[in-house]
Biopython code that builds the backbone (N, CA, C, O; Angstrom):
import numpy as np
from Bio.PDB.StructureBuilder import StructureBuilder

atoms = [
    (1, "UNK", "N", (-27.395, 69.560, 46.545)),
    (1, "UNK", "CA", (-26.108, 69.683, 45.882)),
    (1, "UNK", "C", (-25.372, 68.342, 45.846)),
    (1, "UNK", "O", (-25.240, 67.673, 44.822)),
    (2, "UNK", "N", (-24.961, 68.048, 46.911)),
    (2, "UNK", "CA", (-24.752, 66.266, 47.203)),
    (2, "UNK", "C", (-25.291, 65.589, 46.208)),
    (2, "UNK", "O", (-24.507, 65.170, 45.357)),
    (3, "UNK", "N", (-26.443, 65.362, 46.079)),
    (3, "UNK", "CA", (-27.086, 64.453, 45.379)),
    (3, "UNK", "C", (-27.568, 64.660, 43.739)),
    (3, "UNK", "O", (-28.372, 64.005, 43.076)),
    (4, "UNK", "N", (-26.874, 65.649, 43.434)),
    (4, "UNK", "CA", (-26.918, 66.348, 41.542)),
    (4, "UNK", "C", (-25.221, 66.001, 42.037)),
    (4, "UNK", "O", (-25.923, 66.095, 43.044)),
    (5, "UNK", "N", (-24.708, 65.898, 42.149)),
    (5, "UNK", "CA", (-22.825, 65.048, 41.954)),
    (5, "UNK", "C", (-23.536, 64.002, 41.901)),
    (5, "UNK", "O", (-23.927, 63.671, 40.782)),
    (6, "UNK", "N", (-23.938, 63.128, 43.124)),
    (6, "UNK", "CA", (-23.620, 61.804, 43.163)),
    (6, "UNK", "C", (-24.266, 61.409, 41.534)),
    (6, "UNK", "O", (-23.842, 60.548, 40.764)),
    (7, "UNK", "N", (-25.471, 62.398, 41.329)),
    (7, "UNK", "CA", (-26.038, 61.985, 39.831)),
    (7, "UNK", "C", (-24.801, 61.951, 38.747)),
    (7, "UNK", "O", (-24.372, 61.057, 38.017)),
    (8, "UNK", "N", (-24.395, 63.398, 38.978)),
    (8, "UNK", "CA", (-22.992, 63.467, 37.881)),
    (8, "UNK", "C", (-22.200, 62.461, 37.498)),
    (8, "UNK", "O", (-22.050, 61.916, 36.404)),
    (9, "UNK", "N", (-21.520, 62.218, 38.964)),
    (9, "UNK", "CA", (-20.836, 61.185, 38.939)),
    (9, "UNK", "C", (-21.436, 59.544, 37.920)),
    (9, "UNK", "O", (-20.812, 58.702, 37.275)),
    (10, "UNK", "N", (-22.240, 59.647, 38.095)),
    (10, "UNK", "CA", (-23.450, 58.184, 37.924)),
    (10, "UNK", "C", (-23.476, 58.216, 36.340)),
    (10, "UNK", "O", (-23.327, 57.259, 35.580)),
    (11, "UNK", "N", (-23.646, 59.216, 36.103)),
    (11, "UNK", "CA", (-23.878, 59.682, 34.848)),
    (11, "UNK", "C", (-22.602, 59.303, 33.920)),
    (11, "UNK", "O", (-22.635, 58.466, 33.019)),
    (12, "UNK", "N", (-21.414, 60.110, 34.322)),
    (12, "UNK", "CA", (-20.063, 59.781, 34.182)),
    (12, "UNK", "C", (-19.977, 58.701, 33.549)),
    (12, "UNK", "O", (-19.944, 58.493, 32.337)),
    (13, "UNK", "N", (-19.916, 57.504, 35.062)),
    (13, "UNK", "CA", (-19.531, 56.048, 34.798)),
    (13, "UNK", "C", (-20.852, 55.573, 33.856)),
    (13, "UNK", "O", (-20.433, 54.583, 33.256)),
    (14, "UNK", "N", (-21.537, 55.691, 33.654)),
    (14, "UNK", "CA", (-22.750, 55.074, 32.697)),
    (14, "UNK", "C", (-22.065, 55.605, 31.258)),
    (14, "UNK", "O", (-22.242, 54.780, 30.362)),
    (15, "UNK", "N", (-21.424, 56.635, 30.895)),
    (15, "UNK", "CA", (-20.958, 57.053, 29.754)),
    (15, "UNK", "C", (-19.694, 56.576, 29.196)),
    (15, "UNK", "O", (-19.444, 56.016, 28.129)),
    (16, "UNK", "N", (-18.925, 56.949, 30.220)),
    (16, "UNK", "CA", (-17.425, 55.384, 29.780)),
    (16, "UNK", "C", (-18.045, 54.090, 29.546)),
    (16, "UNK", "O", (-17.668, 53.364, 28.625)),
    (17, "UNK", "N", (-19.353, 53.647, 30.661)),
    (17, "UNK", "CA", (-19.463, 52.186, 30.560)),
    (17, "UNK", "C", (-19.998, 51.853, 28.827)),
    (17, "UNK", "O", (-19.603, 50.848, 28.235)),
    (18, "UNK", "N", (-20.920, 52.856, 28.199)),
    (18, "UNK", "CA", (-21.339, 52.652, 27.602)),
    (18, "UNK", "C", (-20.382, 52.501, 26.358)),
    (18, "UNK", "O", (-20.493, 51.738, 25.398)),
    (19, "UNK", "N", (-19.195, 53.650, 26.703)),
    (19, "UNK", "CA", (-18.490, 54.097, 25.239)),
    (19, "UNK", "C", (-17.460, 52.462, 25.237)),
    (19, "UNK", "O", (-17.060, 52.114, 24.126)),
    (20, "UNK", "N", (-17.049, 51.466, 26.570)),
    (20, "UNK", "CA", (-16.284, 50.453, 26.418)),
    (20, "UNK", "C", (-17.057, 49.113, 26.023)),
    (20, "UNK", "O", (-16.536, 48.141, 25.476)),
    (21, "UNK", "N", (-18.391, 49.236, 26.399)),
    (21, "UNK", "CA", (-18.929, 48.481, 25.736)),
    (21, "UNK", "C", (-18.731, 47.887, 24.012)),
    (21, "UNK", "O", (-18.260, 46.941, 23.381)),
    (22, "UNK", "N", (-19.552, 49.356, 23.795)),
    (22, "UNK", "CA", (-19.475, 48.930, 22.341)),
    (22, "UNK", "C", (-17.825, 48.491, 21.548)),
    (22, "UNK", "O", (-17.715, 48.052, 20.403)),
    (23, "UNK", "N", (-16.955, 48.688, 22.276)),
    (23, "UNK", "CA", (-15.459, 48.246, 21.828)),
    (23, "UNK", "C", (-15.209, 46.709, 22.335)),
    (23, "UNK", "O", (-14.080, 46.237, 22.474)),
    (24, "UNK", "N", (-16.265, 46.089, 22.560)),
    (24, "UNK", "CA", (-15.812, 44.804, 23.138)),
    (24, "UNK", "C", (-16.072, 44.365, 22.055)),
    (24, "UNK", "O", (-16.705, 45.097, 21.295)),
    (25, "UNK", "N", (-15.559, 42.625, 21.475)),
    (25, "UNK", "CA", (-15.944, 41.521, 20.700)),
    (25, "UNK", "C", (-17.087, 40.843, 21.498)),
    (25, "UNK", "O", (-17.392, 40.989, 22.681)),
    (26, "UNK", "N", (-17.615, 40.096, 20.579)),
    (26, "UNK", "CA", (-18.895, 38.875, 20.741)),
    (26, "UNK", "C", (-18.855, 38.061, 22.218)),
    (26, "UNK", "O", (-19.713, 38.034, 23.101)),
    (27, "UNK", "N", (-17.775, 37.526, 22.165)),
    (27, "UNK", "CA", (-17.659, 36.815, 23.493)),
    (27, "UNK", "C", (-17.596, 37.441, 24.724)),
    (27, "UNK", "O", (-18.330, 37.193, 25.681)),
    (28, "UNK", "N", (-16.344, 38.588, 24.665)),
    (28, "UNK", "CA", (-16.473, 39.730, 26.038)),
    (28, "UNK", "C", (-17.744, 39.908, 26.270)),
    (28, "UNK", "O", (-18.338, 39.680, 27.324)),
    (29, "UNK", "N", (-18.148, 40.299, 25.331)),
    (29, "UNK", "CA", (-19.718, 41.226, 25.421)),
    (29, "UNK", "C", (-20.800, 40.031, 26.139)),
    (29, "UNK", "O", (-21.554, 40.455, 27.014)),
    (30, "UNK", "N", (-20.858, 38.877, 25.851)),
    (30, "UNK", "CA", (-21.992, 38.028, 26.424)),
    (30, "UNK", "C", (-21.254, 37.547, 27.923)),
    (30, "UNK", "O", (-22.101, 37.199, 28.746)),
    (31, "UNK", "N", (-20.197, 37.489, 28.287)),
    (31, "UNK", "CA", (-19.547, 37.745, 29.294)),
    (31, "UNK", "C", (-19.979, 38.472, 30.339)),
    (31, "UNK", "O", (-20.280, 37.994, 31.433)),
    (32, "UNK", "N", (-20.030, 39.812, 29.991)),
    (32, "UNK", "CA", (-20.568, 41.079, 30.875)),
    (32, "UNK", "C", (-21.844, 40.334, 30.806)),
    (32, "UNK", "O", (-22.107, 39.578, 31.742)),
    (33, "UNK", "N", (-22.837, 40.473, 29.623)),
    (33, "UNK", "CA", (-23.880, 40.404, 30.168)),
    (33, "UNK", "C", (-24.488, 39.359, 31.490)),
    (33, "UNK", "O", (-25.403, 39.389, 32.314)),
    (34, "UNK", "N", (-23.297, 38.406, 31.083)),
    (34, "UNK", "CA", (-24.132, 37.217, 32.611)),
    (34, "UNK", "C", (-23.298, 37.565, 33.527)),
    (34, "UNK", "O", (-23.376, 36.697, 34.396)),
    (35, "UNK", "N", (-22.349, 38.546, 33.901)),
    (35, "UNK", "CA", (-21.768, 39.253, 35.133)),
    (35, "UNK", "C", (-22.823, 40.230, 35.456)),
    (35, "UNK", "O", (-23.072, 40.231, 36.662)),
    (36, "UNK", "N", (-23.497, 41.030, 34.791)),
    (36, "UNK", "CA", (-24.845, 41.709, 35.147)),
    (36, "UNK", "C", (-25.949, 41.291, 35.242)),
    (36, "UNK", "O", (-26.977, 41.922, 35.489)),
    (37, "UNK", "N", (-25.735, 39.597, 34.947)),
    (37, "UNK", "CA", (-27.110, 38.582, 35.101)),
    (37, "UNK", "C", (-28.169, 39.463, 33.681)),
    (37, "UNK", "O", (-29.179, 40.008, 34.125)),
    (38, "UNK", "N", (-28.049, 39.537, 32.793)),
    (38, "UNK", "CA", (-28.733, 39.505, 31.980)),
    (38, "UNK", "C", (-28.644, 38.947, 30.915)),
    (38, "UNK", "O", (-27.587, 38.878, 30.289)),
    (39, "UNK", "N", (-30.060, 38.313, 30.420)),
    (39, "UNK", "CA", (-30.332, 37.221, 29.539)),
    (39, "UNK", "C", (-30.089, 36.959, 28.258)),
    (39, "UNK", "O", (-30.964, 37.370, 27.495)),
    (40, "UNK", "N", (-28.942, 36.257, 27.637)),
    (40, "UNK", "CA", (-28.815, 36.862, 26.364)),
    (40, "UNK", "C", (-30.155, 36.358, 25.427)),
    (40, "UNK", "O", (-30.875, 37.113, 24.773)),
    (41, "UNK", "N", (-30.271, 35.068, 25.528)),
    (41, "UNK", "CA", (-31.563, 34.489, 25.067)),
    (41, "UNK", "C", (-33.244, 34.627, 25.301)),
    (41, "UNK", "O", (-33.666, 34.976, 26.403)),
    (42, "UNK", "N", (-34.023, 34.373, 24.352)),
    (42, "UNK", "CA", (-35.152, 34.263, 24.904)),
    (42, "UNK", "C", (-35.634, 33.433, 25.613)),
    (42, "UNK", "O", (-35.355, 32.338, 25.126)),
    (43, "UNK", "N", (-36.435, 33.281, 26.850)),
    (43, "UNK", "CA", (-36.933, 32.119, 27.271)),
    (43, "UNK", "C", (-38.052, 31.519, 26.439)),
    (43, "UNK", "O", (-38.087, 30.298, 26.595)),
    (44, "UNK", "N", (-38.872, 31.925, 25.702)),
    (44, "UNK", "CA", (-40.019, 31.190, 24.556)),
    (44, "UNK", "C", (-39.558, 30.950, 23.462)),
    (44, "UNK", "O", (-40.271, 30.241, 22.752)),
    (45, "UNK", "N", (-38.736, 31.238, 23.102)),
    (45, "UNK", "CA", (-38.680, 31.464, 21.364)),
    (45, "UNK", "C", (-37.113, 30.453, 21.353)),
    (45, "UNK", "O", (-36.051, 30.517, 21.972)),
    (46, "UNK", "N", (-37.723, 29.486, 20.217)),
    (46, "UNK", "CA", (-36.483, 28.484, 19.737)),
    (46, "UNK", "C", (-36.734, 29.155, 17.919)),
    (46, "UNK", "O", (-37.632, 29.585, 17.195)),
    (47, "UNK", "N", (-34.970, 28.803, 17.892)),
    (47, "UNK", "CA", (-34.614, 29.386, 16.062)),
    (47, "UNK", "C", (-35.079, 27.812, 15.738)),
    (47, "UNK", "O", (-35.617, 26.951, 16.434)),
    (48, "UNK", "N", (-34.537, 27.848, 14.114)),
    (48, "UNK", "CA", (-34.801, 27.006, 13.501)),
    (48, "UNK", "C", (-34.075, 25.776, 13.775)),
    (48, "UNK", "O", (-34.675, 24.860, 13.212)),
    (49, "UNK", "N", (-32.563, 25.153, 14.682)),
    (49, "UNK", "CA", (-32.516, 23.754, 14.946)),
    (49, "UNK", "C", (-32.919, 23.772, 16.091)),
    (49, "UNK", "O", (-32.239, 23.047, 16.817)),
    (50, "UNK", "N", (-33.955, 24.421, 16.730)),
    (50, "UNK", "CA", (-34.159, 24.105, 18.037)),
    (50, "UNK", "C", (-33.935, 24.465, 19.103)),
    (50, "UNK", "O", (-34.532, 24.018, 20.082)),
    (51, "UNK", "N", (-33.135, 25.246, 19.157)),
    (51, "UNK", "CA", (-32.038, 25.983, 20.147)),
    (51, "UNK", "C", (-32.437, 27.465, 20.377)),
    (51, "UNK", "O", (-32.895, 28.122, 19.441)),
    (52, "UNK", "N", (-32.262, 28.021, 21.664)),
    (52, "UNK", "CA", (-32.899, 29.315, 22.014)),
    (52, "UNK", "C", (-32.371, 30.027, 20.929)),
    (52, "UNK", "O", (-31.411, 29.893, 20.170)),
    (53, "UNK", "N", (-33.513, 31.022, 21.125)),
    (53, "UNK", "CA", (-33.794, 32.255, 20.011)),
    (53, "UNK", "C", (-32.561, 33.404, 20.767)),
    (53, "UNK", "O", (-32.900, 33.444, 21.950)),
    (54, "UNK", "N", (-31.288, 34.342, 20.578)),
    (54, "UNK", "CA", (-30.866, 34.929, 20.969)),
    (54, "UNK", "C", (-31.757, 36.086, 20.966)),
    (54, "UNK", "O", (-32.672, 36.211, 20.153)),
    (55, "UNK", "N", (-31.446, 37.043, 22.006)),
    (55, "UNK", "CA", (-32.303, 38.638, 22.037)),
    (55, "UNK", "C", (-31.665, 39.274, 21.331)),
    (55, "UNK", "O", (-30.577, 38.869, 20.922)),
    (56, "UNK", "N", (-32.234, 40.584, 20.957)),
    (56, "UNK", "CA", (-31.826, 41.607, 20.063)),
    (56, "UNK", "C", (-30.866, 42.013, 20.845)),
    (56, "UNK", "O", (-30.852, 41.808, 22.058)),
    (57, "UNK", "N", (-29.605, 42.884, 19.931)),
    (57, "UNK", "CA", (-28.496, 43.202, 20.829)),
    (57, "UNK", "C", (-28.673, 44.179, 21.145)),
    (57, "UNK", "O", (-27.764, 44.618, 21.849)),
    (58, "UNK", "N", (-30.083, 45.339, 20.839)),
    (58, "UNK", "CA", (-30.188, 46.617, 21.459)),
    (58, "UNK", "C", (-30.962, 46.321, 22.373)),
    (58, "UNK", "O", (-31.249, 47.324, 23.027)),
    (59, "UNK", "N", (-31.569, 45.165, 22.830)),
    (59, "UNK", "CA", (-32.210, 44.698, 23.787)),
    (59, "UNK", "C", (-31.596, 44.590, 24.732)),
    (59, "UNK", "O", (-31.792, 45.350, 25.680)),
    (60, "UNK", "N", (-30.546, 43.495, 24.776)),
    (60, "UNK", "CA", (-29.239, 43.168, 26.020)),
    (60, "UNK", "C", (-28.693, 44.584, 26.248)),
    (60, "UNK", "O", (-28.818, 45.135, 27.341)),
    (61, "UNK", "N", (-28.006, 45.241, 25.065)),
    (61, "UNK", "CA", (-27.177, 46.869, 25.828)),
    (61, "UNK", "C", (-28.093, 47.611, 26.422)),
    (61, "UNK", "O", (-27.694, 48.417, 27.263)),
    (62, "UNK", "N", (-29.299, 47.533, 26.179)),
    (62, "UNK", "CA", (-30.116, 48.311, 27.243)),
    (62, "UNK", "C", (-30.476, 48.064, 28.573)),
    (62, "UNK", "O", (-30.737, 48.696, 29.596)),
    (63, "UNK", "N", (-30.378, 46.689, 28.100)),
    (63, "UNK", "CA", (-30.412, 45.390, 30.171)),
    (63, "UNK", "C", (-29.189, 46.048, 30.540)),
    (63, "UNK", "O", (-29.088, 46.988, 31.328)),
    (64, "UNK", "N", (-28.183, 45.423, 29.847)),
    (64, "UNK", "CA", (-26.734, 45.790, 30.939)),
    (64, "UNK", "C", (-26.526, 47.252, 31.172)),
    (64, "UNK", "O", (-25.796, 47.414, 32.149)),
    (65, "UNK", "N", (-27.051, 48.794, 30.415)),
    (65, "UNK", "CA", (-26.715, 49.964, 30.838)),
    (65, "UNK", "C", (-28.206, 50.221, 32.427)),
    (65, "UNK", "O", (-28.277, 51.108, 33.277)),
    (66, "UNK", "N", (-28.962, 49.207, 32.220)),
    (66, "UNK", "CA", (-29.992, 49.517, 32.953)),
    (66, "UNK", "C", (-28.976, 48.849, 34.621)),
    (66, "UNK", "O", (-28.684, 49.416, 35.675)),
    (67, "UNK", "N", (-28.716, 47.407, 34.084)),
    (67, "UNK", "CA", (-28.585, 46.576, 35.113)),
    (67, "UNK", "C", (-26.788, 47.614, 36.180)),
    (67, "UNK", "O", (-26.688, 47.728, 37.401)),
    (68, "UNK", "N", (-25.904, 48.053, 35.272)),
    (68, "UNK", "CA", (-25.200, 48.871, 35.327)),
    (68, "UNK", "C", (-25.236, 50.037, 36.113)),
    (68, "UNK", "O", (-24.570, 50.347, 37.100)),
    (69, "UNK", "N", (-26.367, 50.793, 35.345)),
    (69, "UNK", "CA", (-26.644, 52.125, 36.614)),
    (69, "UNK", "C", (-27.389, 51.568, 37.899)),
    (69, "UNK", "O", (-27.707, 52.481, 38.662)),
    (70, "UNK", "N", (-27.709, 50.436, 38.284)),
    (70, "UNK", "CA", (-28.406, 50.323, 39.355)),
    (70, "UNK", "C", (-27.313, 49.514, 40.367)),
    (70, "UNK", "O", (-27.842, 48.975, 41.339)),
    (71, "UNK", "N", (-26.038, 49.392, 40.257)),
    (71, "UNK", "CA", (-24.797, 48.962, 40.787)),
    (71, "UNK", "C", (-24.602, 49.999, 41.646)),
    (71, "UNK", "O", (-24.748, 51.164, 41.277)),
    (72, "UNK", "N", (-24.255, 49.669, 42.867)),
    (72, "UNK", "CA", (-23.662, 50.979, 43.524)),
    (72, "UNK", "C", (-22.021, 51.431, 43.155)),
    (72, "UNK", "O", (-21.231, 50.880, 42.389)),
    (73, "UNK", "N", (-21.878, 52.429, 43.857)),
    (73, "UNK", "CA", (-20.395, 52.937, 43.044)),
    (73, "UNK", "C", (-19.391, 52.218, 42.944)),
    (73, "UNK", "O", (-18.692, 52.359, 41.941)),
    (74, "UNK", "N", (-19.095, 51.423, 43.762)),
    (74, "UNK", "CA", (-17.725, 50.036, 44.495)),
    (74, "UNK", "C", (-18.152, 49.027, 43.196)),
    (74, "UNK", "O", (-17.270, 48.951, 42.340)),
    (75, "UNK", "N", (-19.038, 48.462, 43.007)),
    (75, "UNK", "CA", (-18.919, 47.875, 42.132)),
    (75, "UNK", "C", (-18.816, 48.235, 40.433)),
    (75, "UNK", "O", (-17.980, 47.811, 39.636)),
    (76, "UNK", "N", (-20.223, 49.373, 40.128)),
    (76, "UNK", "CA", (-19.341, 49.956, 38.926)),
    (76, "UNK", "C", (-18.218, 50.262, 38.306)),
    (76, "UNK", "O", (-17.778, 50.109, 37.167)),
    (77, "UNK", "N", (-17.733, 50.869, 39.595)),
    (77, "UNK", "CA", (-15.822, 51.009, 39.400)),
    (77, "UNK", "C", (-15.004, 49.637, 39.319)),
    (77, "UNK", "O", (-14.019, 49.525, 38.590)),
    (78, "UNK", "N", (-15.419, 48.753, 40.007)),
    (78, "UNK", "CA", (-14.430, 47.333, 39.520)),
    (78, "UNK", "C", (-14.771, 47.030, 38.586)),
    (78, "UNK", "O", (-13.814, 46.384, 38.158)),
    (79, "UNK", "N", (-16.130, 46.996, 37.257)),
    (79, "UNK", "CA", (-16.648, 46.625, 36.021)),
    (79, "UNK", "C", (-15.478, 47.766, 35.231)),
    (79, "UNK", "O", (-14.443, 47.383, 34.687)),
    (80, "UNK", "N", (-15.797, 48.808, 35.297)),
    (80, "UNK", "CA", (-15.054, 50.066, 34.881)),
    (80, "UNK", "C", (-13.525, 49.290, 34.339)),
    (80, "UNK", "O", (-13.250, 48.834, 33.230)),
    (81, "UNK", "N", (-12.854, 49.344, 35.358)),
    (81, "UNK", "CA", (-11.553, 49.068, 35.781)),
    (81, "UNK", "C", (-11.044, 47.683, 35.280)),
    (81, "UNK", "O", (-9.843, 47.604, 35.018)),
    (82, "UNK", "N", (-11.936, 46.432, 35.097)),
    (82, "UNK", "CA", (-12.086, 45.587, 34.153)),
    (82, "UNK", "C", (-12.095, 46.181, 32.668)),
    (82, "UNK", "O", (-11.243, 46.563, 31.866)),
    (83, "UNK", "N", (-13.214, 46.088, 32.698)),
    (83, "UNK", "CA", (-13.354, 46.438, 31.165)),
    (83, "UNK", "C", (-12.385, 47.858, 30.173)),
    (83, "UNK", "O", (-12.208, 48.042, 28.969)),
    (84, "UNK", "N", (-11.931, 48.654, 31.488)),
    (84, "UNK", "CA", (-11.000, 49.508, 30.586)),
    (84, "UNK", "C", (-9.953, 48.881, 29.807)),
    (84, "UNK", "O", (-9.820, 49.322, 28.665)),
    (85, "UNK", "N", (-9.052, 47.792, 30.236)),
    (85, "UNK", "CA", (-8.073, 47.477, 29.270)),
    (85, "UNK", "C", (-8.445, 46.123, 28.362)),
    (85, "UNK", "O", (-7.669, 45.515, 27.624)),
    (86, "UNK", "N", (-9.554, 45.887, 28.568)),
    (86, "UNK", "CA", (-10.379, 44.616, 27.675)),
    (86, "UNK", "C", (-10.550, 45.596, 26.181)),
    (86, "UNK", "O", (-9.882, 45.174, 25.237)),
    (87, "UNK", "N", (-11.347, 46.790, 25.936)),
    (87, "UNK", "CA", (-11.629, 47.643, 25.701)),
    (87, "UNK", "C", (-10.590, 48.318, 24.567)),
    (87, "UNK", "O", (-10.808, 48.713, 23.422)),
    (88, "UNK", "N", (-9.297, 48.279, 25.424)),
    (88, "UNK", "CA", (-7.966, 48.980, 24.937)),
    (88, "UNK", "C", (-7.740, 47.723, 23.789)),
    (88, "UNK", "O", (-8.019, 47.869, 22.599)),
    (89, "UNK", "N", (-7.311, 46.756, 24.236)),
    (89, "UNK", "CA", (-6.863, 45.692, 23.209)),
    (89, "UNK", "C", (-7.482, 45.569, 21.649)),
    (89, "UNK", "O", (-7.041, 45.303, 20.531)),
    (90, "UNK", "N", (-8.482, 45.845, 22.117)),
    (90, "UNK", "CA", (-9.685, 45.640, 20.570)),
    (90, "UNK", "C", (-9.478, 46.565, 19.857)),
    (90, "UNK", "O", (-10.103, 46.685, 18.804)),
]
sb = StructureBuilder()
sb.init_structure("model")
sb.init_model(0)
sb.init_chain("A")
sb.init_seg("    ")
for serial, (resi, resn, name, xyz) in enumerate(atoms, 1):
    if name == "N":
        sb.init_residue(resn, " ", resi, " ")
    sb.init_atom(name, np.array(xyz, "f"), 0.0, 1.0, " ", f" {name:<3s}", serial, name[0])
structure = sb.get_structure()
């Protein structure tokens, strides 16, 4: 029983996290991702002047909802609690 909540709960914050995400701009958004340490770029792949190849952006939202649920609760909730009024403004 304990542990179908703590899922609930988990579940919860993965669903706000997800729904404030997508309300961020360009910059917020690559922000989070290197607060969750994930990569926006490729490491092999250069575009055409030379310069890293960026990743797909359904690539990164899937790092950061991955990198996200594997946060324990103390910290999800301070991302949460951030990003709620980042979120609001936009």
């Amino acid at each position: 029983m304990v542990l179908e909540l703590m899922e609930l709960f988990k579940e919860k914050d993965l669903n706000t996290f997800a729904n404030l995400v997508v309300k961020l701009d360009g910059a917020e958004f690559i922000g989070l991702a290197k607060i969750l340490c994930v990569p926006v770029f490729k490491d092999d792949a250069v575009d055409i002047k030379g310069k890293p190849a960026p990743r797909k952006a359904e690539d990164i939202i899937t790092d950061c909802l991955t990198a996200f649920a594997g946060l324990n609760r103390q910290k999800r909730r301070e991302i949460l609690k951030v990003l709620k009024p980042i979120a609001k403004k936009g």
